[in-house]
C-alpha positions as CSV (number, residue, x, y, z in Angstrom):
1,X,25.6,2.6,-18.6
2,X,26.7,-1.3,-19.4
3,X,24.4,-3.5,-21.7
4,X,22.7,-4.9,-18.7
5,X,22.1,-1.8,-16.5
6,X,20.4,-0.8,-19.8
7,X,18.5,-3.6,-20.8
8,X,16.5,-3.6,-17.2
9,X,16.3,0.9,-17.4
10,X,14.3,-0.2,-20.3
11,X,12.0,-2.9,-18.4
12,X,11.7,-0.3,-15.9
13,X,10.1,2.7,-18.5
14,X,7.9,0.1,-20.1
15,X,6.4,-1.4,-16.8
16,X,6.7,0.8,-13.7
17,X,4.7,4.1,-15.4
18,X,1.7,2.5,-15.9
19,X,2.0,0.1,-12.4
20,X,2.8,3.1,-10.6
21,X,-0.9,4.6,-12.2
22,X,-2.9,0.8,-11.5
23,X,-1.3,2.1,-8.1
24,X,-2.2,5.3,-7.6
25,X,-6.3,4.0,-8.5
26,X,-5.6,1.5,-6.5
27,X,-4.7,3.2,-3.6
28,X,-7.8,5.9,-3.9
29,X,-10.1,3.5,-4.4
30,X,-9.2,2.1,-1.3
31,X,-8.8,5.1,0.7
32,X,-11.1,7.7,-0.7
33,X,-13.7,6.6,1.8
34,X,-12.0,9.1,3.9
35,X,-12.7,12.0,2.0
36,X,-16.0,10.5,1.1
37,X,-16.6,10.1,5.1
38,X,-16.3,14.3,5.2
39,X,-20.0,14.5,4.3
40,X,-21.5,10.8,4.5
41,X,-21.2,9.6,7.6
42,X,-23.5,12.7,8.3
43,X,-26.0,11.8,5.6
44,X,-26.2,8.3,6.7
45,X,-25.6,8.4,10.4
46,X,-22.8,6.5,10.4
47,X,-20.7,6.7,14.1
48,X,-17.1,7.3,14.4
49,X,-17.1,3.5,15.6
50,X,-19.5,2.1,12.8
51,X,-16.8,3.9,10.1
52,X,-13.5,2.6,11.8
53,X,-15.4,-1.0,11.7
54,X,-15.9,-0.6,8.2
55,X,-12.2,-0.1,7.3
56,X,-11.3,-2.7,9.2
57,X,-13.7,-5.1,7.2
58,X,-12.2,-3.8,4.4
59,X,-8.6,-5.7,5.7
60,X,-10.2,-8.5,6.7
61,X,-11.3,-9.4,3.5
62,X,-8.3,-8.4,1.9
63,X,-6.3,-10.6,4.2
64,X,-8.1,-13.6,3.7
65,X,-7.3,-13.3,-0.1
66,X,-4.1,-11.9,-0.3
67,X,-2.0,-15.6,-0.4
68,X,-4.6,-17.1,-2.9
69,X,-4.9,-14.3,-5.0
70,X,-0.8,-13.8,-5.4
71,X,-0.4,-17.9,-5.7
72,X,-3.0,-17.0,-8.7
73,X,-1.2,-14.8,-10.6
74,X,2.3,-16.6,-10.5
75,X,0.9,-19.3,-11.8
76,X,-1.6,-17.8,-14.5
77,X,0.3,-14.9,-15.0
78,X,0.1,-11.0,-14.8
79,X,-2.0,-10.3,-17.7
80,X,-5.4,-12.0,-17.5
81,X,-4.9,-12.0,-13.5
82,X,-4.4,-8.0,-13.7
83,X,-7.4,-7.4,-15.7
84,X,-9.8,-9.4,-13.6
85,X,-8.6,-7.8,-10.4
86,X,-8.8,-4.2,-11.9
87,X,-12.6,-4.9,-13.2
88,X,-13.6,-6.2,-10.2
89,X,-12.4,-4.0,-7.9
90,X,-13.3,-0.9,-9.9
91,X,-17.1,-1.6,-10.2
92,X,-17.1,-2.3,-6.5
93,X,-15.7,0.5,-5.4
94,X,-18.1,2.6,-7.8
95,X,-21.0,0.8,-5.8
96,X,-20.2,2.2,-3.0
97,X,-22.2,5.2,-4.0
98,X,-25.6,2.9,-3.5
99,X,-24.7,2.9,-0.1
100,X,-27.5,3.8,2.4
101,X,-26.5,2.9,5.7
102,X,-24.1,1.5,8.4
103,X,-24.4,-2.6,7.1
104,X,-24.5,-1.4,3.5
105,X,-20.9,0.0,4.1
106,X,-19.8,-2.8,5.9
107,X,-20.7,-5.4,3.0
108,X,-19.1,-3.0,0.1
109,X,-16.0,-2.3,1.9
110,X,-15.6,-6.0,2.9
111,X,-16.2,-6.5,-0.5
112,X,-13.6,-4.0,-1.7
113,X,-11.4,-5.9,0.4
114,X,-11.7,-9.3,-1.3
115,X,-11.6,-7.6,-4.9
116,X,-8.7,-5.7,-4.4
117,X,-6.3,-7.9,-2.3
118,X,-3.9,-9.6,-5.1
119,X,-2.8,-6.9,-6.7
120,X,0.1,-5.3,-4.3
121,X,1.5,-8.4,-3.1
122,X,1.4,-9.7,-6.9
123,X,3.0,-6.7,-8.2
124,X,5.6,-7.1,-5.7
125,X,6.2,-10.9,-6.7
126,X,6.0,-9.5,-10.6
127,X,8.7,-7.3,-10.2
128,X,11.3,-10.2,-9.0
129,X,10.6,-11.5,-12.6
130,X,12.3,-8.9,-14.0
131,X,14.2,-7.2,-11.4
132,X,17.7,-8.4,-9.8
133,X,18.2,-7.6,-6.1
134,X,20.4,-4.9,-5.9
135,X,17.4,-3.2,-8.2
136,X,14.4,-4.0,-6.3
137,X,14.5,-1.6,-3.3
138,X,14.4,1.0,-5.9
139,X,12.2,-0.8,-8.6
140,X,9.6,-1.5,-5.5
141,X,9.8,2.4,-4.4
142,X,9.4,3.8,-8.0
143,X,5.8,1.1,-7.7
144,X,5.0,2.4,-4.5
145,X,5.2,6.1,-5.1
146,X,1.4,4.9,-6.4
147,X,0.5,5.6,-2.5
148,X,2.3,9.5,-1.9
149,X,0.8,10.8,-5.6
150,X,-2.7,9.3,-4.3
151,X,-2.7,11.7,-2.0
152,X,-1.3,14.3,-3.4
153,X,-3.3,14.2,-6.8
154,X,-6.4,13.0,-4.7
155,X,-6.6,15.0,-2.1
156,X,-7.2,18.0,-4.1
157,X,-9.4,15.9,-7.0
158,X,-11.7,14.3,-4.1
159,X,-12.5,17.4,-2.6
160,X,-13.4,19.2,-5.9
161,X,-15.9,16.0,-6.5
162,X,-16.8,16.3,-3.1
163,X,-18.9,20.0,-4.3
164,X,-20.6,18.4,-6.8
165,X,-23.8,17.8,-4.4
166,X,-26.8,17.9,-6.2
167,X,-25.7,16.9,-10.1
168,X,-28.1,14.8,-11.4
169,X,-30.0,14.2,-8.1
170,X,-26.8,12.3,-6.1
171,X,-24.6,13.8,-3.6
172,X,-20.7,14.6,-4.0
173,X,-19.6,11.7,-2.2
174,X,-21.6,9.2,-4.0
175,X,-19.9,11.1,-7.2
176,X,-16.7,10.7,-5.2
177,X,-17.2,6.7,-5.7
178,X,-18.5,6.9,-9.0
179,X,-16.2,9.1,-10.8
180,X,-12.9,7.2,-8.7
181,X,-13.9,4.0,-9.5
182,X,-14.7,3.7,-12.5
183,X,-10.9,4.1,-14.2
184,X,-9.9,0.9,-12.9
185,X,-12.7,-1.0,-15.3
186,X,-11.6,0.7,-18.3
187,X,-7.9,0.5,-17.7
188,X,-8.5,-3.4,-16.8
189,X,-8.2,-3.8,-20.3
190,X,-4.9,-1.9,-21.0
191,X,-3.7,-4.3,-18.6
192,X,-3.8,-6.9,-21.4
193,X,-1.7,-4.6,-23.2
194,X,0.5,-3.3,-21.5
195,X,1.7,-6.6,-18.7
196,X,3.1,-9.2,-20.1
197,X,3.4,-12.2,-18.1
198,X,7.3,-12.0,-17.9
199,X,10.1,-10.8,-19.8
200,X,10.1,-13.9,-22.3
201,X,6.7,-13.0,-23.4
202,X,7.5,-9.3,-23.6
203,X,7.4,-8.4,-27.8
204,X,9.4,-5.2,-27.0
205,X,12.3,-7.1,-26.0
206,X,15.1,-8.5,-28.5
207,X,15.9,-12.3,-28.1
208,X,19.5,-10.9,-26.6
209,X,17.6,-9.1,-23.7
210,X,15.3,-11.7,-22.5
211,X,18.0,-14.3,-22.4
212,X,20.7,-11.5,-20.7
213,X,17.3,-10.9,-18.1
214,X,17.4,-14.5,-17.5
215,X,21.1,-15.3,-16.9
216,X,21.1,-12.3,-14.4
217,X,18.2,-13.6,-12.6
218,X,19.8,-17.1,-12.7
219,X,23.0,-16.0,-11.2
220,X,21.1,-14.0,-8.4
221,X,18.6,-16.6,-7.1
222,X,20.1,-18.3,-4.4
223,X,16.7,-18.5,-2.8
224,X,16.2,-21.2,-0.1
225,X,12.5,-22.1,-0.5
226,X,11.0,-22.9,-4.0
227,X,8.3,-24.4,-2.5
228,X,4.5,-23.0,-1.4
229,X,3.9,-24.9,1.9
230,X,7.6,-24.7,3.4
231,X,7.7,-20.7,2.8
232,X,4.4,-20.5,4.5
233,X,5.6,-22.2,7.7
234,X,8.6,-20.3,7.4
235,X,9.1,-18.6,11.0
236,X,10.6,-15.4,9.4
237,X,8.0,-15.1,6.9
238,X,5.6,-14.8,10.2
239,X,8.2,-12.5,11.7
240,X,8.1,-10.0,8.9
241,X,4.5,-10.2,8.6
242,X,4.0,-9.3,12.4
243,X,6.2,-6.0,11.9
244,X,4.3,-5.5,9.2
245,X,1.6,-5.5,10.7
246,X,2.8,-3.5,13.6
247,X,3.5,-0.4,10.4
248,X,0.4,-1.3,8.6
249,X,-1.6,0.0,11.9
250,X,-0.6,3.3,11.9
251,X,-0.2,3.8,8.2
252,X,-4.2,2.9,7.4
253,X,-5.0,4.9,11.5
254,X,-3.3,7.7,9.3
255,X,-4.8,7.0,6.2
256,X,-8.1,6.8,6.7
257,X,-8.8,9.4,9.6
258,X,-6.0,11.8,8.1
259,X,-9.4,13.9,6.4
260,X,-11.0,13.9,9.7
261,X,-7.8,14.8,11.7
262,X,-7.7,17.7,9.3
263,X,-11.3,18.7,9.0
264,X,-10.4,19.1,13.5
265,X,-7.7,21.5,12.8
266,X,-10.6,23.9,11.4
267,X,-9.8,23.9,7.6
268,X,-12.8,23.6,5.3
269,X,-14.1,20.2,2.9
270,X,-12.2,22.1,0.1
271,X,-9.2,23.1,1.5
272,X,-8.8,19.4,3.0
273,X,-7.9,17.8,0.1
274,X,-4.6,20.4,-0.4
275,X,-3.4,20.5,3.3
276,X,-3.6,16.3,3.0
277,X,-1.6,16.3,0.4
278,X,1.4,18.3,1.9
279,X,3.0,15.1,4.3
280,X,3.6,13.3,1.4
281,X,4.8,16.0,-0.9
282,X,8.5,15.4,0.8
283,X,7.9,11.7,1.4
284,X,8.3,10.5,-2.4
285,X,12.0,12.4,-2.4
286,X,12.7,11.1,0.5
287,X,11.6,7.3,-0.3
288,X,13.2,7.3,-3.5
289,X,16.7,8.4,-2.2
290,X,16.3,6.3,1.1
291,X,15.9,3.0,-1.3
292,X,18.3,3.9,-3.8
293,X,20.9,4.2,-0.2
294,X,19.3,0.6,0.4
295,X,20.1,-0.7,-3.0
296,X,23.6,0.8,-3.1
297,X,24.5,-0.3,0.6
298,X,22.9,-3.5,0.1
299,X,21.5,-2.9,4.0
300,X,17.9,-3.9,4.5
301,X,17.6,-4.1,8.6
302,X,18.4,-0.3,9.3
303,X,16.9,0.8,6.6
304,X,13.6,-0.6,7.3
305,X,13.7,0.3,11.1
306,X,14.7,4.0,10.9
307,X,11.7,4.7,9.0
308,X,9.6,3.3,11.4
309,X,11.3,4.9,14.5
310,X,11.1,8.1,12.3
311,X,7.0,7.5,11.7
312,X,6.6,7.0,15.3
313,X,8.7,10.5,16.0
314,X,6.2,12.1,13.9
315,X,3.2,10.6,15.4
316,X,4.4,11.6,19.0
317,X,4.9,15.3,17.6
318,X,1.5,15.6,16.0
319,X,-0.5,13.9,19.5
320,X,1.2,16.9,21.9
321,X,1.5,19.5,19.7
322,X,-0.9,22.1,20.5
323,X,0.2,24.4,16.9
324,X,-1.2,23.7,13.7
325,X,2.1,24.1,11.9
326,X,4.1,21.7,14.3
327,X,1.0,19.3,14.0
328,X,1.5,19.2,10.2
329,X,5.2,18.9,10.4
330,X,4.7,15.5,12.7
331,X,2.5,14.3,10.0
332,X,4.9,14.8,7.6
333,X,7.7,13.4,9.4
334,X,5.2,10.3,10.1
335,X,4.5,10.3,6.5
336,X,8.2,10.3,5.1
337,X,8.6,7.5,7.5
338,X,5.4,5.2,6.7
339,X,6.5,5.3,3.2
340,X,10.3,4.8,3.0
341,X,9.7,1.8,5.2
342,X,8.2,0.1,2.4
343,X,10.5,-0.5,-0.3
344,X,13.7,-2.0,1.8
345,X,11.3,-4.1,3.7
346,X,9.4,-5.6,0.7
347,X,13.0,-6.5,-0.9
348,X,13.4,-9.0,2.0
349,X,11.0,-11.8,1.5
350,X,12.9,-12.6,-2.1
351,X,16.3,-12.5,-0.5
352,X,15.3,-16.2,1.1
353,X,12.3,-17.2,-1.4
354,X,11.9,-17.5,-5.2
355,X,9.1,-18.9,-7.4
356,X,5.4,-19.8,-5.8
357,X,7.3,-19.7,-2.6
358,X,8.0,-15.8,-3.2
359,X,4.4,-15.6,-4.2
360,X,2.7,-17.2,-1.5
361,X,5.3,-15.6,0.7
362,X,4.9,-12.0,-0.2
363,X,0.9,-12.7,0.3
364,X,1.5,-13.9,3.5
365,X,3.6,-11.2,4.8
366,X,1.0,-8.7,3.5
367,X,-2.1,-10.9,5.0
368,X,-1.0,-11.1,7.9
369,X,0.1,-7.3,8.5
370,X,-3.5,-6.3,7.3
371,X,-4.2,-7.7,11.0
372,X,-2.4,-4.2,12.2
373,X,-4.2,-2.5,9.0
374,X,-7.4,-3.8,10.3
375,X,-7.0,-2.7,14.1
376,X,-5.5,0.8,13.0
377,X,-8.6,2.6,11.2
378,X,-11.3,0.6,14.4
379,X,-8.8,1.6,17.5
380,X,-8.3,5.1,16.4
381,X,-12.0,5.5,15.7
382,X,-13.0,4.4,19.4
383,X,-10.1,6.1,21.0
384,X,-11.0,9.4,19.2
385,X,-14.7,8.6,20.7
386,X,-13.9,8.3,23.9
387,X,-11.4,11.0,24.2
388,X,-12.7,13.5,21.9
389,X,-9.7,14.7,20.5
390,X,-6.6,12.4,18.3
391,X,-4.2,12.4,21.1
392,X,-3.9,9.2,21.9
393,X,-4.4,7.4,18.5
394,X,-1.5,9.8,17.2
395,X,-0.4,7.5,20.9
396,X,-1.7,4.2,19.8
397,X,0.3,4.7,16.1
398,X,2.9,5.8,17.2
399,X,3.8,2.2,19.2
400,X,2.5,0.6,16.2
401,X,5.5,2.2,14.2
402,X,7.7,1.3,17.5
403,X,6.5,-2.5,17.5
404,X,7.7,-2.8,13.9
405,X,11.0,-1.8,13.9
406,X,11.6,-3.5,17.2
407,X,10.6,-6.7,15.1
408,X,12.8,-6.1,12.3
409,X,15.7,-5.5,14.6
410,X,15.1,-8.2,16.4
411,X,14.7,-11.1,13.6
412,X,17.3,-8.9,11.3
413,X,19.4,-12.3,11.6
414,X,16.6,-14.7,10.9
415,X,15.3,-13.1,7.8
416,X,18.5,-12.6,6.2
417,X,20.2,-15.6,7.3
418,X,20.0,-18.9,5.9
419,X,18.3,-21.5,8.0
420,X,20.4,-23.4,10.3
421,X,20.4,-27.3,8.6
């Protein structure tokens, strides 16, 4: 290993372990409303309709914030911008245990929205402060195995809360809120620790290392925007959020329904939390090596689209198949997809943009696919309504994962192409 692949192996151990956990909270926090929904929306009387509404509200809040709050931390920096996020989100999502009925949801999840929406797309934006290119598909899929270990970890955790009905006079979802929301307060404060603003202000680095960081950064930034307003006018920044917002609606349709969609196949509260976890059991090997293919190839189109045509394989399996084996293998397939689509994608924005443009960029691409995040959970909700069954939302996000790699395809040239003069 030369001095400089071991110089950012050492950024990597000190910062991506305890992102990948902010993830992981992050993640369930956001999602556990699912589980939560296994036993609420019966105690509260809360429709299939009403709960797909309130994940949605959940997206539009975090889409209004998302550019603000990642223009925010580049230019106050990780470390106090980190620790306010974490706090606020974490008590919020602990209150959603006060909630009573349909509007209550709907102001604590919009809530949860706003709170929560700076901290992917500034991690993202954090890691090009550190990270060269031909590192960052990988660096971004080491982050975002935060969202495969939610599930797998709480799956099984959320449905053990979820038999705590009773202690102390609450029910086990409200526990579920509590007892998953609360880590992010107290970890708010490691945050001051453990993320330093950027590698010059990192004490476990030697004077050598921070200046070899920045020559390598130096020599790779040939980023064509520097600048907030001209990235957000950029027509491929609007591109890229579209397809992203094409994935976004069948990844959030999956993730919070995927409970429900379980609970159908006939398995009990308990067991749901283990068979959820299964699709993305193979989905962090198969992210990991997908981006590190990405990184060595130095390909983004291709290897952002066959995820998505692979998610949208997977959906089509699990709406026909009438077996409960084959319906779990679609998931998985859909799974493996949704989440290998991530890193390669998210390692396009900074091949054009550095600086507050990256920042502002990044938020933009992520606002604007929580349009698809948004429509996903509220679509699938009414269609399963009307039909009765998951058919045709497995349908519905299926061409969501067909719109986005049709997208990406499409503008492959414009994203990673300079501008014409």
């Amino acid at each position: 290993m030369s001095a400089n692949e071991q110089v950012f192996a050492k950024c990597a151990w000190r910062l991506i372990p305890f992102m990948v956990v902010l993830y992981v909270i992050n993640y369930l926090d956001r999602v556990n409303v699912g589980f939560a929904s296994l036993t609420m929306n019966q105690d509260l009387g809360i429709s299939p309709t009403a709960y797909g509404f309130a994940g949605s509200l959940f997206f539009i809040g975090y889409m209004l914030f998302q550019v603000p709050s990642a223009v925010i931390l580049e230019r106050f920096g990780a470390r106090r911008t980190v620790f306010a996020i974490l706090l606020l989100w974490g008590a919020i999502s602990a209150a959603n245990a006060l909630v009573q009925g349909e509007t209550g949801l709907y102001v604590v999840r919009f809530a949860l929205g706003v709170a929560e929406a700076g901290y992917f797309p500034g991690m993202i934006f954090y890691l090009t402060l550190w990270f060269p290119k031909e590192y960052r598909a990988r660096m971004i899929a080491s982050f975002y195995s935060g969202i495969p270990l939610a599930f797998i970890i709480g799956g099984p955790v959320s449905s053990l809360i979820l038999q705590m009905d009773g202690v102390w006079g609450l029910q086990g979802w409200q526990w579920l809120f509590i007892i998953e929301g609360l880590p992010a307060c107290f970890l708010a404060f490691a945050a001051l620790r453990l993320l330093p603003d950027g590698p010059q202000q990192a004490e476990w680095l030697s004077a050598e290392e921070k200046q070899a960081i920045a020559t390598r950064l130096a020599a790779d930034n040939r980023a064509e925007e520097r600048s907030l307003w001209p990235a957000l006018l950029d027509v491929r920044v609007w591109a890229l959020g579209m397809a992203y917002a094409g994935w976004q609606f069948g990844f959030y349709g999956l993730g919070l329904w995927l409970p429900q969609i379980v609970q159908a196949m006939g398995f009990t509260t308990l067991a749901n939390g283990f068979v959820t976890a299964l699709p993305f059991l193979a989905s962090i090997v198969v992210m990991n090596l997908w981006s590190r293919s990405s990184d060595t190839r130095g390909e983004r189109i291709w290897h952002v689209a066959i995820p998505a045509l692979l998610a949208a394989s997977g959906f089509a399996i699990a709406g026909i198949a009438e077996s409960t084996l084959v319906v779990l293998l679609g998931l998985t397939f859909a799974a493996s997809g949704l989440v290998s689509y991530m890193p390669p994608f998210f390692s396009l924005p900074s091949s054009f943009l550095s600086g507050t443009a990256a920042a502002g960029g990044i938020g933009l691409v992520s606002a604007l696919g929580r349009i698809g995040a948004a429509l996903g959970p509220l679509v699938v909700g009414a269609l399963v309504e009307a039909t009765g069954n998951y058919s045709a939302a497995m349908a519905a996000m299926a061409c969501g994962q067909l719109l986005a790699a049709a997208i990406v395809l499409a503008m492959g040239h414009m994203t990673m192409r300079p501008k014409p003069a």
